[in-house]
Chimera marker file (.cmm) of the C-alpha trace (Angstrom):
<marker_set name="trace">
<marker id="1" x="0.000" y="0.000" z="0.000" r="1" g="1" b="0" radius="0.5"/>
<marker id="2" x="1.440" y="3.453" z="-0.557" r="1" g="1" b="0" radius="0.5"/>
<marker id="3" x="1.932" y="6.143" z="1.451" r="1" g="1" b="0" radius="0.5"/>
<marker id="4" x="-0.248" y="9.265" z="1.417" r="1" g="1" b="0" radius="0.5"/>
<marker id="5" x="2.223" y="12.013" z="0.778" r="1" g="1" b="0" radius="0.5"/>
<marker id="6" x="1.577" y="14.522" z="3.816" r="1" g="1" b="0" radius="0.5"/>
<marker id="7" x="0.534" y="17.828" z="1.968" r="1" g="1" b="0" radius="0.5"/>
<marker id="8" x="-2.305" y="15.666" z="0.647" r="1" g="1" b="0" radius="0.5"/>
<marker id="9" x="-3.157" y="15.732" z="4.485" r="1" g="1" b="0" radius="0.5"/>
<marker id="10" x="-3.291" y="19.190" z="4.599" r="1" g="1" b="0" radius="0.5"/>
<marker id="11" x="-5.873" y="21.382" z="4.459" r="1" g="1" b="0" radius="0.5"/>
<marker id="12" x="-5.433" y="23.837" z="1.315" r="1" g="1" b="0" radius="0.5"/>
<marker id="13" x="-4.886" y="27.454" z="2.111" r="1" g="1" b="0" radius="0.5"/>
<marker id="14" x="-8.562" y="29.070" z="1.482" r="1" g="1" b="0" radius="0.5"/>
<marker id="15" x="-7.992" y="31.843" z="-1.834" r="1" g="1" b="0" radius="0.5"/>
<marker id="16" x="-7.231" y="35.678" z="-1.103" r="1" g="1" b="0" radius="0.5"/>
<marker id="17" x="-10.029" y="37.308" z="-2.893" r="1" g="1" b="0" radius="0.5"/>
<marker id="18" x="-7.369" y="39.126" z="-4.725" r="1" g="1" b="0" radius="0.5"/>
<marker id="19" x="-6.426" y="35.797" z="-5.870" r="1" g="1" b="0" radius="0.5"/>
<marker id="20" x="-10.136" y="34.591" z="-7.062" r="1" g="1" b="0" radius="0.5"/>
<marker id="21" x="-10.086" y="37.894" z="-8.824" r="1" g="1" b="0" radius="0.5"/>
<marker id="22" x="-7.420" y="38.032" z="-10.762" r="1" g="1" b="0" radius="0.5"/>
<marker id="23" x="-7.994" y="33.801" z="-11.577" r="1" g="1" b="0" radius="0.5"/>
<marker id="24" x="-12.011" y="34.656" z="-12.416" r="1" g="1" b="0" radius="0.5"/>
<marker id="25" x="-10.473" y="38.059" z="-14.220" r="1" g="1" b="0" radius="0.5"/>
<marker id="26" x="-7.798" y="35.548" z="-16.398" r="1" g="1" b="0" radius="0.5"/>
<marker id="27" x="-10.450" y="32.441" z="-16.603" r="1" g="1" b="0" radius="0.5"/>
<marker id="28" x="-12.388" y="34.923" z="-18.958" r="1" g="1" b="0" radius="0.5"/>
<marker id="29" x="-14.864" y="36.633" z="-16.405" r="1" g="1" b="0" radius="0.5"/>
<marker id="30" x="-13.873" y="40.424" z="-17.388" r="1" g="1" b="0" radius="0.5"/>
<marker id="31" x="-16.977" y="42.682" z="-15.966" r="1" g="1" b="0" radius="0.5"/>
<marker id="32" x="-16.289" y="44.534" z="-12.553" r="1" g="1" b="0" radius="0.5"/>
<marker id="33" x="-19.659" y="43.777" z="-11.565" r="1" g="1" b="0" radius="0.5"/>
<marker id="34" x="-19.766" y="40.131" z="-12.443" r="1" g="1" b="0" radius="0.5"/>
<marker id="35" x="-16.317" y="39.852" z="-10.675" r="1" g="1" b="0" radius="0.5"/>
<marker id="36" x="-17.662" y="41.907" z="-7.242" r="1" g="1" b="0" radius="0.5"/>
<marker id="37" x="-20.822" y="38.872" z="-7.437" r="1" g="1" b="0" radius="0.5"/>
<marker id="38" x="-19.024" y="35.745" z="-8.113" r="1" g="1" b="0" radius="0.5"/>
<marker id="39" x="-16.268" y="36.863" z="-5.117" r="1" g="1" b="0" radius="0.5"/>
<marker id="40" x="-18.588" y="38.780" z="-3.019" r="1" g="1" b="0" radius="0.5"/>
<marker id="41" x="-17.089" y="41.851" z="-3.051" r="1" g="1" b="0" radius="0.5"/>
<marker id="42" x="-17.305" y="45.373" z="-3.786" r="1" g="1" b="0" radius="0.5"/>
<marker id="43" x="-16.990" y="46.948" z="-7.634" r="1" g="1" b="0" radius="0.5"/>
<marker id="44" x="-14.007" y="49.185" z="-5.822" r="1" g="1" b="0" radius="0.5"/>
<marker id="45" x="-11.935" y="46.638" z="-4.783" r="1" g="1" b="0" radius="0.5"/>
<marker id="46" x="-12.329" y="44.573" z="-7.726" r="1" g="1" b="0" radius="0.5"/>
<marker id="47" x="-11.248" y="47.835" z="-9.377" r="1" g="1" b="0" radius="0.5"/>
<marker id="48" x="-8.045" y="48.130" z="-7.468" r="1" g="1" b="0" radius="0.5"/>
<marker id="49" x="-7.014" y="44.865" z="-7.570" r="1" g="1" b="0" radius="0.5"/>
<marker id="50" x="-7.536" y="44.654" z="-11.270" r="1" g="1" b="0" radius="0.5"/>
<marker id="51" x="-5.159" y="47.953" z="-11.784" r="1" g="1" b="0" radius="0.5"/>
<marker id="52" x="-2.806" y="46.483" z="-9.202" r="1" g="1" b="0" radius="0.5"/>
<marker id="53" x="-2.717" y="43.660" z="-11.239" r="1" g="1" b="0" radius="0.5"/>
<marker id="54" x="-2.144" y="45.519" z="-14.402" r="1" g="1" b="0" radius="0.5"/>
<marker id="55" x="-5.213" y="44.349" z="-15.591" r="1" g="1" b="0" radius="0.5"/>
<marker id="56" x="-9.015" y="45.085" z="-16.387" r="1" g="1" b="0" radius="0.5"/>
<marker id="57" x="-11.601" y="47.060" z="-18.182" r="1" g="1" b="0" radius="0.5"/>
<marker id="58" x="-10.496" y="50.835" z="-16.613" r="1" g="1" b="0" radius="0.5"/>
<marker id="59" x="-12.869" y="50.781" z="-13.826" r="1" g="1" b="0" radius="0.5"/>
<marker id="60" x="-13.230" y="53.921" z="-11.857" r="1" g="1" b="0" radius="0.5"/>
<marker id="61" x="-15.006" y="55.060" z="-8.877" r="1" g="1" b="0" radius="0.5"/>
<marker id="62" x="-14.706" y="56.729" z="-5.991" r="1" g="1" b="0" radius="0.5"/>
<marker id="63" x="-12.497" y="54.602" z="-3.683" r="1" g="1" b="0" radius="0.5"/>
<marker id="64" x="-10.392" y="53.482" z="-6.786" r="1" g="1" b="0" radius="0.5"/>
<marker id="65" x="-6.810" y="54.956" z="-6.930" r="1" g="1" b="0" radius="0.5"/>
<marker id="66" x="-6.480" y="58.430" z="-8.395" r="1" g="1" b="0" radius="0.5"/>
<marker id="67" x="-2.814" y="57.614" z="-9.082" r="1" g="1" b="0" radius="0.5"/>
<marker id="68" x="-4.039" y="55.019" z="-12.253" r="1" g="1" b="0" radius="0.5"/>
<marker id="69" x="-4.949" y="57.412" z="-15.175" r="1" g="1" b="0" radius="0.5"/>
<marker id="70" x="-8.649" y="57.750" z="-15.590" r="1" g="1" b="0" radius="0.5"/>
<marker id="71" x="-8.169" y="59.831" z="-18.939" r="1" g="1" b="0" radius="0.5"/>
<marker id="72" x="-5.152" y="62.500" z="-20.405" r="1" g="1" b="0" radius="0.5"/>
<marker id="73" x="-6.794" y="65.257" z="-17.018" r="1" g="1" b="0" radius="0.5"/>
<marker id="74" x="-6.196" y="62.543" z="-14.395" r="1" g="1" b="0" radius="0.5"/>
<marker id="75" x="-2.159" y="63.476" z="-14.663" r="1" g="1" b="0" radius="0.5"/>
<marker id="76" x="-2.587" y="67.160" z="-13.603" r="1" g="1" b="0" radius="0.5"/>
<marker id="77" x="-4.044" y="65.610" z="-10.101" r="1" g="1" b="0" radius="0.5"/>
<marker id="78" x="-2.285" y="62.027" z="-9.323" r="1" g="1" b="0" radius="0.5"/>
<marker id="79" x="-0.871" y="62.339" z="-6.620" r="1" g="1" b="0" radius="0.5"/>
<marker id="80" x="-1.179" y="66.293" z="-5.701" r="1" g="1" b="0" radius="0.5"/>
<marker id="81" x="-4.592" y="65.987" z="-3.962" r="1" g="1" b="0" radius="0.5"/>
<marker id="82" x="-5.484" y="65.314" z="0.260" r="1" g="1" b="0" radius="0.5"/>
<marker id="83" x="-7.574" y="65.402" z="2.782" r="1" g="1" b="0" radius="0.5"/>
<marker id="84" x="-5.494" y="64.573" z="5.744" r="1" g="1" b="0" radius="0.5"/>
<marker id="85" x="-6.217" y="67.433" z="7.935" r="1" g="1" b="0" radius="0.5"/>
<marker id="86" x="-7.826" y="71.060" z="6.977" r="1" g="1" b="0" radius="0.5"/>
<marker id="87" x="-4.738" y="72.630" z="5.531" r="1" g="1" b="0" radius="0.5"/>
<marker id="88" x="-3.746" y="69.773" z="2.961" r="1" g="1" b="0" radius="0.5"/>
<marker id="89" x="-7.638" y="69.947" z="1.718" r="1" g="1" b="0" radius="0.5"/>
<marker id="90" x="-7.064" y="73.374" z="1.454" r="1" g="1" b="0" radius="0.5"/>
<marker id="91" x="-4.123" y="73.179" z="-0.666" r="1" g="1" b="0" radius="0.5"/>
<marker id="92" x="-5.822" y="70.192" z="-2.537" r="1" g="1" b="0" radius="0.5"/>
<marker id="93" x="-8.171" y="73.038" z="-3.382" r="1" g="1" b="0" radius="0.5"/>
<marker id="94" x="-5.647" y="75.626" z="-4.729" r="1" g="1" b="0" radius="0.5"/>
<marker id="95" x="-4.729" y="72.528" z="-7.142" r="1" g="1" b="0" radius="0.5"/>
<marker id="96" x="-7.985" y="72.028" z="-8.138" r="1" g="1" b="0" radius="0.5"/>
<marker id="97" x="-9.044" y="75.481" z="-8.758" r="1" g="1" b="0" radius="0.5"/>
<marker id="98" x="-5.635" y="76.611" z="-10.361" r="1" g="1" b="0" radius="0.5"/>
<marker id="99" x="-6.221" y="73.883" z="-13.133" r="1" g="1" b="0" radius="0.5"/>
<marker id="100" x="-9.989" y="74.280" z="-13.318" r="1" g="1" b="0" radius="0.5"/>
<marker id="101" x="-8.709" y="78.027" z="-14.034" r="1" g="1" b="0" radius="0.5"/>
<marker id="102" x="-6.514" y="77.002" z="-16.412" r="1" g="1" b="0" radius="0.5"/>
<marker id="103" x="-8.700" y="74.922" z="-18.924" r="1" g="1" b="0" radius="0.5"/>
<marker id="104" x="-11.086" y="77.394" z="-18.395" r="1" g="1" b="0" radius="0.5"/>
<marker id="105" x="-8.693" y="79.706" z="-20.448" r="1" g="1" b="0" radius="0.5"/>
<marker id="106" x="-8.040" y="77.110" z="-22.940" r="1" g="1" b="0" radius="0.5"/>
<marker id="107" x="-11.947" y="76.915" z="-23.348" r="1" g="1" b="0" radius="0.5"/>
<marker id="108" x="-11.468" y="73.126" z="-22.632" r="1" g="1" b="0" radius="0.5"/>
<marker id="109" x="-15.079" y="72.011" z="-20.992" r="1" g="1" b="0" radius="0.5"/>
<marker id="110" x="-13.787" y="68.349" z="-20.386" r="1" g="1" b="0" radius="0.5"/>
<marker id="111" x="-10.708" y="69.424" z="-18.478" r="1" g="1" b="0" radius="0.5"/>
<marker id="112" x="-13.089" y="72.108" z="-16.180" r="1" g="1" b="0" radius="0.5"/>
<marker id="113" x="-15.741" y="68.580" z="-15.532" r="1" g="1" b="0" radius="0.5"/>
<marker id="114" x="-12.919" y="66.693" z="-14.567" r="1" g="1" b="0" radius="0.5"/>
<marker id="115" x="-11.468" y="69.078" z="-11.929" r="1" g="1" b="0" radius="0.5"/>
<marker id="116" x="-15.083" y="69.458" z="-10.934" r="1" g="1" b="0" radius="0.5"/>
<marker id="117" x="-14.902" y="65.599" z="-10.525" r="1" g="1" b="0" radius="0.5"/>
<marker id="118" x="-11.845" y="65.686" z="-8.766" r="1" g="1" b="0" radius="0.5"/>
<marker id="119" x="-13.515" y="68.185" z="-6.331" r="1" g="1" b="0" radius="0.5"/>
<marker id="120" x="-16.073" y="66.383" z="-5.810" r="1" g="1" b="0" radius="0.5"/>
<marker id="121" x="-14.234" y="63.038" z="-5.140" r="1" g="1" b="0" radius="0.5"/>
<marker id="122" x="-12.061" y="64.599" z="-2.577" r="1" g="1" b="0" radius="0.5"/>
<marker id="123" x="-15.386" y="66.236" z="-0.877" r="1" g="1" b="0" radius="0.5"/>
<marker id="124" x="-17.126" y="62.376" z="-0.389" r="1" g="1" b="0" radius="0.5"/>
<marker id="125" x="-13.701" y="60.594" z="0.335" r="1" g="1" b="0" radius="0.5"/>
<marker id="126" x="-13.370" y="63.382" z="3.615" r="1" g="1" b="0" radius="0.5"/>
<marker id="127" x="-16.952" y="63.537" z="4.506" r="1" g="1" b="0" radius="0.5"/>
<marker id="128" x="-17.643" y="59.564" z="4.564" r="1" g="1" b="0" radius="0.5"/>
<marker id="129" x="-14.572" y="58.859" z="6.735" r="1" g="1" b="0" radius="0.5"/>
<marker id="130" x="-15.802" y="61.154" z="9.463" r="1" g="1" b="0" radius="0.5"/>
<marker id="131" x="-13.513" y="64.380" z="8.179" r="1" g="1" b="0" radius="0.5"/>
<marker id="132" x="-16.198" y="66.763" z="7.788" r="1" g="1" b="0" radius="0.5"/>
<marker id="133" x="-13.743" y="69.880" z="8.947" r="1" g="1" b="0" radius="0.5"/>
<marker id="134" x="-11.273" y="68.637" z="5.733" r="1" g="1" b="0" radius="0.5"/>
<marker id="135" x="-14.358" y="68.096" z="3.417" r="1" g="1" b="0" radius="0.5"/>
<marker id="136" x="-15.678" y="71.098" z="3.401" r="1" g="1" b="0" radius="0.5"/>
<marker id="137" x="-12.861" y="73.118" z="1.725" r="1" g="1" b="0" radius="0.5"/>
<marker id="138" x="-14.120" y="71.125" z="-1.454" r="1" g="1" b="0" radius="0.5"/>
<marker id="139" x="-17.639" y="71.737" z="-0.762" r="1" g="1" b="0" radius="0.5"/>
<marker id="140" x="-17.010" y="75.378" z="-0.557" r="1" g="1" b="0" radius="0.5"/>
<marker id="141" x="-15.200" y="75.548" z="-3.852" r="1" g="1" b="0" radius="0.5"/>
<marker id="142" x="-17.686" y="72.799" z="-5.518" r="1" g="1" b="0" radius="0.5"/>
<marker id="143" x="-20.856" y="74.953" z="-4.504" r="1" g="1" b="0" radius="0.5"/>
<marker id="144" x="-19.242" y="77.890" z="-5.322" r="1" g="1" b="0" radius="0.5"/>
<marker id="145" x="-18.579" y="77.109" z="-8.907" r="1" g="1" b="0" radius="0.5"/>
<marker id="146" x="-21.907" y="75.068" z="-9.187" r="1" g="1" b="0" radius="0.5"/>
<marker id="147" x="-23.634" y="78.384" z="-8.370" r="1" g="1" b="0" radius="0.5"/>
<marker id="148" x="-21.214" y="80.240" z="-11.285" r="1" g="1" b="0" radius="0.5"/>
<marker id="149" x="-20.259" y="82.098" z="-8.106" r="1" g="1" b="0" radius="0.5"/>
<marker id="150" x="-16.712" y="82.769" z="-7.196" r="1" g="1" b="0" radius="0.5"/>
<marker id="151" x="-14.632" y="81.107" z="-4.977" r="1" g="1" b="0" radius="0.5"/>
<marker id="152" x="-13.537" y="82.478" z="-1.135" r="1" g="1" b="0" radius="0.5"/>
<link id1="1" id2="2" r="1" g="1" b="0" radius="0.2"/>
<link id1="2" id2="3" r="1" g="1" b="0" radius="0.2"/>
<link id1="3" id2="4" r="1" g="1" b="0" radius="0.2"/>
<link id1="4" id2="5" r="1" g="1" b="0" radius="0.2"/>
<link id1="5" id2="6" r="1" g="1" b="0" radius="0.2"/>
<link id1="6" id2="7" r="1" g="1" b="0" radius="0.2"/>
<link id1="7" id2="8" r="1" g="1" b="0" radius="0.2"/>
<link id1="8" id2="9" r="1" g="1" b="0" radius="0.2"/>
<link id1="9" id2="10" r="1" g="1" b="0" radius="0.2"/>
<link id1="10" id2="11" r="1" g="1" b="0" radius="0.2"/>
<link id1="11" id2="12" r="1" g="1" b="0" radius="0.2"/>
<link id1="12" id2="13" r="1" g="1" b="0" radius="0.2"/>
<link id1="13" id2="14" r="1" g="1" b="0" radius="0.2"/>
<link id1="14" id2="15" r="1" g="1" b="0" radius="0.2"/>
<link id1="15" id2="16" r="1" g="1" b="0" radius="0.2"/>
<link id1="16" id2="17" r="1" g="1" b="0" radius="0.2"/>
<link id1="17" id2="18" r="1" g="1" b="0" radius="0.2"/>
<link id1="18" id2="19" r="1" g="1" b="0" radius="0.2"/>
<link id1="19" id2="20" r="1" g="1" b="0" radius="0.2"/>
<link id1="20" id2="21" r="1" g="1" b="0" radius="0.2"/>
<link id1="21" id2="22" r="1" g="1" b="0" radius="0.2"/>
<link id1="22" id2="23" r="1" g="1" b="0" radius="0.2"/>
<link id1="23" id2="24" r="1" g="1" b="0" radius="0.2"/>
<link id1="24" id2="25" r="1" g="1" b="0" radius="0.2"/>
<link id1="25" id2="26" r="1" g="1" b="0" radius="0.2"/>
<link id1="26" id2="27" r="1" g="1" b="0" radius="0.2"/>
<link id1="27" id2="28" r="1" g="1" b="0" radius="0.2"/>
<link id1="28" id2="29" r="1" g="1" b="0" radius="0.2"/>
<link id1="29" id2="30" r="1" g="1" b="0" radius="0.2"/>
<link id1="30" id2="31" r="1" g="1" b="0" radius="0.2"/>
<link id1="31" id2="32" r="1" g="1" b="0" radius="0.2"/>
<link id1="32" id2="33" r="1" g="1" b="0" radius="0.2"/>
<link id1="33" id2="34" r="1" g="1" b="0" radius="0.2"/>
<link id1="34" id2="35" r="1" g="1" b="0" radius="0.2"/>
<link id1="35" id2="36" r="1" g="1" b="0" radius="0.2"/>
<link id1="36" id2="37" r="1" g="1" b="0" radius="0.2"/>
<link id1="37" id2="38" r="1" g="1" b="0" radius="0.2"/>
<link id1="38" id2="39" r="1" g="1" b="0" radius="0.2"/>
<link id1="39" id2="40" r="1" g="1" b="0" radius="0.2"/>
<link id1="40" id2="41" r="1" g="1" b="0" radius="0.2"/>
<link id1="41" id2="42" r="1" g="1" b="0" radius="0.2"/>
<link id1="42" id2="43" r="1" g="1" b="0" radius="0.2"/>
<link id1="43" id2="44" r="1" g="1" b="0" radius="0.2"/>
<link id1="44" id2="45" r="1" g="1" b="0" radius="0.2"/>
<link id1="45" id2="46" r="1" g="1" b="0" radius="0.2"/>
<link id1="46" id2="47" r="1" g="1" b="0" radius="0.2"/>
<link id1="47" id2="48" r="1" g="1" b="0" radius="0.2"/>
<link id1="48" id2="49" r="1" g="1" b="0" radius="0.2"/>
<link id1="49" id2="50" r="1" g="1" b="0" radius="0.2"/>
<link id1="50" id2="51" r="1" g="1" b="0" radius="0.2"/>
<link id1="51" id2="52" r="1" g="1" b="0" radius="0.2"/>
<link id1="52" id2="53" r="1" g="1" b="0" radius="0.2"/>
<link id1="53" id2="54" r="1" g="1" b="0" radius="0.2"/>
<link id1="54" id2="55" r="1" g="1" b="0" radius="0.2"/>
<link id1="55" id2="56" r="1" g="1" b="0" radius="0.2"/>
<link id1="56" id2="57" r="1" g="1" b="0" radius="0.2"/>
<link id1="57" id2="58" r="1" g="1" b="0" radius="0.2"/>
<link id1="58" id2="59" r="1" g="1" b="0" radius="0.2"/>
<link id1="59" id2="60" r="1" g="1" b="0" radius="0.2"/>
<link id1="60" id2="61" r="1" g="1" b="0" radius="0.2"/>
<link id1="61" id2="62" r="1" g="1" b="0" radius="0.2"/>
<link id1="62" id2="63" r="1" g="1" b="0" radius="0.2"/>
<link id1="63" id2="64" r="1" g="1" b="0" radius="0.2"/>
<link id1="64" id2="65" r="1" g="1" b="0" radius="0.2"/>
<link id1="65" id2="66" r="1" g="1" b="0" radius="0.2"/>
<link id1="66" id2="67" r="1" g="1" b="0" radius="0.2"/>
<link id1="67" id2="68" r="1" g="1" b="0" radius="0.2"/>
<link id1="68" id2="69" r="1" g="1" b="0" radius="0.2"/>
<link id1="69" id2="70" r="1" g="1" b="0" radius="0.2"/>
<link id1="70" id2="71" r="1" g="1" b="0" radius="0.2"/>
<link id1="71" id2="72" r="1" g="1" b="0" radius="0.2"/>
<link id1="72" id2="73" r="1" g="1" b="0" radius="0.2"/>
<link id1="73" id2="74" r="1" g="1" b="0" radius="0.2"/>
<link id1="74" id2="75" r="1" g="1" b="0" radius="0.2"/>
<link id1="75" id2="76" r="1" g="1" b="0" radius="0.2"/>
<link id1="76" id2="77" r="1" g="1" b="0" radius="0.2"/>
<link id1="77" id2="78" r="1" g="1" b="0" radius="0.2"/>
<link id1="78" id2="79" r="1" g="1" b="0" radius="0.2"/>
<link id1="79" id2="80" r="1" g="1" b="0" radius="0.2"/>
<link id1="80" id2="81" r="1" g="1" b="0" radius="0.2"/>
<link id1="81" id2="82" r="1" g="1" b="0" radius="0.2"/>
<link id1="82" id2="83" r="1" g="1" b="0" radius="0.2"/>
<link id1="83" id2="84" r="1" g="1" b="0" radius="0.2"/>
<link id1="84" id2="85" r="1" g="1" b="0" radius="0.2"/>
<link id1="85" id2="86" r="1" g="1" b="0" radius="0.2"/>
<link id1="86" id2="87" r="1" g="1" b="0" radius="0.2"/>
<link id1="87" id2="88" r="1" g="1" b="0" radius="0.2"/>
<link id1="88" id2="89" r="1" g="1" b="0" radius="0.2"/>
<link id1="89" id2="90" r="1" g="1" b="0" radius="0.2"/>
<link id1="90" id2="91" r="1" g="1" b="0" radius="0.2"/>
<link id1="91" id2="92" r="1" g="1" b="0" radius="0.2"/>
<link id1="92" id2="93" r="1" g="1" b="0" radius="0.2"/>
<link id1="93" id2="94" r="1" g="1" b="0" radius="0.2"/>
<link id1="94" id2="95" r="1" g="1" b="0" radius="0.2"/>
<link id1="95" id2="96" r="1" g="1" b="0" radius="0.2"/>
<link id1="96" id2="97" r="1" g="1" b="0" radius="0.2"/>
<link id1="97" id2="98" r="1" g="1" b="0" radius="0.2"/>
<link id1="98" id2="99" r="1" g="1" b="0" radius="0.2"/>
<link id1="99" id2="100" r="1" g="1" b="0" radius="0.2"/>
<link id1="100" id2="101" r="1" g="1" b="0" radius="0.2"/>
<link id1="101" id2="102" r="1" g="1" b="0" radius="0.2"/>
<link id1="102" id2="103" r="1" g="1" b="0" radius="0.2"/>
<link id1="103" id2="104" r="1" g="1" b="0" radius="0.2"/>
<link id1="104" id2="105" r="1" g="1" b="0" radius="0.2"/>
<link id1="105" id2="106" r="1" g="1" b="0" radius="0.2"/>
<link id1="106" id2="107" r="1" g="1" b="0" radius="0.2"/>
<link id1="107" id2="108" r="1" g="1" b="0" radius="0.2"/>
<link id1="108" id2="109" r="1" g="1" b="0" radius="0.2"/>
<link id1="109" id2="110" r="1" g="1" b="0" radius="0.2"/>
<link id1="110" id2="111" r="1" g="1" b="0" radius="0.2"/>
<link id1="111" id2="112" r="1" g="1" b="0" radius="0.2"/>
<link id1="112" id2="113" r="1" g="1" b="0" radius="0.2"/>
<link id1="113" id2="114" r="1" g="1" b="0" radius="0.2"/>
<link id1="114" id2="115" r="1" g="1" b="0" radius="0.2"/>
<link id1="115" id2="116" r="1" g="1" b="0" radius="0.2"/>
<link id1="116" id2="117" r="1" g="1" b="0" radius="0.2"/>
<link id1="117" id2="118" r="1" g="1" b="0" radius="0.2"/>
<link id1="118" id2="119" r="1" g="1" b="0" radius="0.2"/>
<link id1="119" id2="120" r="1" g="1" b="0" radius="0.2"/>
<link id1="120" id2="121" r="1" g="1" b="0" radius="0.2"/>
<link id1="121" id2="122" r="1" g="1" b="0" radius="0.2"/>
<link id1="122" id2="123" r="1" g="1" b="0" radius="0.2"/>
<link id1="123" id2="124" r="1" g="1" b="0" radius="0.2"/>
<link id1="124" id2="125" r="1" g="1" b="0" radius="0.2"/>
<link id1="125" id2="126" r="1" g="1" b="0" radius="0.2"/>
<link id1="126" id2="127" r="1" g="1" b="0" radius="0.2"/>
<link id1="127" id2="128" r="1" g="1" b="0" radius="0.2"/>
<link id1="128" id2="129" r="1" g="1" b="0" radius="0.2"/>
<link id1="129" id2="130" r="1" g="1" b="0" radius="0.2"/>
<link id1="130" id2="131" r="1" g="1" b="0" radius="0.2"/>
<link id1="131" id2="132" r="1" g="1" b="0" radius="0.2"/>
<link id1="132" id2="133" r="1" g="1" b="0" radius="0.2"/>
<link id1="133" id2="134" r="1" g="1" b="0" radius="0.2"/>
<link id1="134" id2="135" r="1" g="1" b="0" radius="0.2"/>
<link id1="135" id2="136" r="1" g="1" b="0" radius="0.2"/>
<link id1="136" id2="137" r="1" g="1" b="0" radius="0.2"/>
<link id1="137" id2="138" r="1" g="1" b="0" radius="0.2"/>
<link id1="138" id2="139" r="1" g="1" b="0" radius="0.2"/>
<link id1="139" id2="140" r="1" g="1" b="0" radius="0.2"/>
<link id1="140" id2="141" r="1" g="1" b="0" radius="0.2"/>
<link id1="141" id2="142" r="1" g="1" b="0" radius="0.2"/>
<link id1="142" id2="143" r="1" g="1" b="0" radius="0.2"/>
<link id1="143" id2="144" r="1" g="1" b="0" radius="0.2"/>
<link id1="144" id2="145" r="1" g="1" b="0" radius="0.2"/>
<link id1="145" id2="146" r="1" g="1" b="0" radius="0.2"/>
<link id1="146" id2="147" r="1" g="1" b="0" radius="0.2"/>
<link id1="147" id2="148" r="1" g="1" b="0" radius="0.2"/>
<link id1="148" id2="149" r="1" g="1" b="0" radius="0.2"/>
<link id1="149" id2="150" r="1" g="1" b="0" radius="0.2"/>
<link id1="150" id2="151" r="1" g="1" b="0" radius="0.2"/>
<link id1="151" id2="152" r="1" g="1" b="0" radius="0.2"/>
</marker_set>
């Protein structure tokens, strides 16, 4: 009689969800939201892992990295945009507006929506972690230029 070789004792390691993501993602299962079903997760982290792993459809939302290009505006704010306490939302602000300014010159609509975008990603990322003090620098400027008012 043989021997049962001892790993076959073992029991297997359950899979990471990262791991059934990227195997569903490379089996042929490519939609964010079918992925976020089969593994019981959200779109957002199926998102991340997907641009983590170099892969996927270009899935964007609003806990998915700004530092993966979401289209040729998304370079003007990766990485230059916070929320950590009042004066880096502040100066996340100054960012946004200076470039909202500045394809505003160039009469560039799609540049303005996406700094609008920006704003308005920062604003929900502060005020749904508890930071309303840091979030509402962004809701100042967002209303503000909502309301084709100016800015404080």
């Amino acid at each position: 009689m043989s021997e049962i070789p001892p790993e076959a004792d073992a029991p297997a390691e359950p899979e990471s969800k990262k791991d059934q993501i990227v195997a569903l993602y490379l089996s042929g299962v490519e939609t964010v939201e079918e992925l976020a079903l089969l593994t019981q997760s959200r779109p957002s982290y199926v998102g991340t892992v997907l641009q983590e792993a170099g892969l996927g459809p270009g899935y964007f939302d609003l806990y998915t990295s700004t530092s993966q290009p979401m289209n040729v505006y998304s370079k003007y704010f990766a990485g230059a945009l916070g929320y950590r306490d009042v004066e880096a939302a502040r100066r996340s602000v100054a960012v946004i507006d200076r470039r909202y300014r500045q394809f505003e010159l160039a009469g560039d609509r799609a540049g303005q929506h996406h700094a609008l975008l920006m704003a308005l990603t920062m604003f929900d990322r502060a005020r749904w972690t508890g930071k309303d003090a840091e979030a509402d620098p962004f809701r100042r400027w967002l209303v503000a230029h909502l309301t084709d008012q100016e800015a404080d």
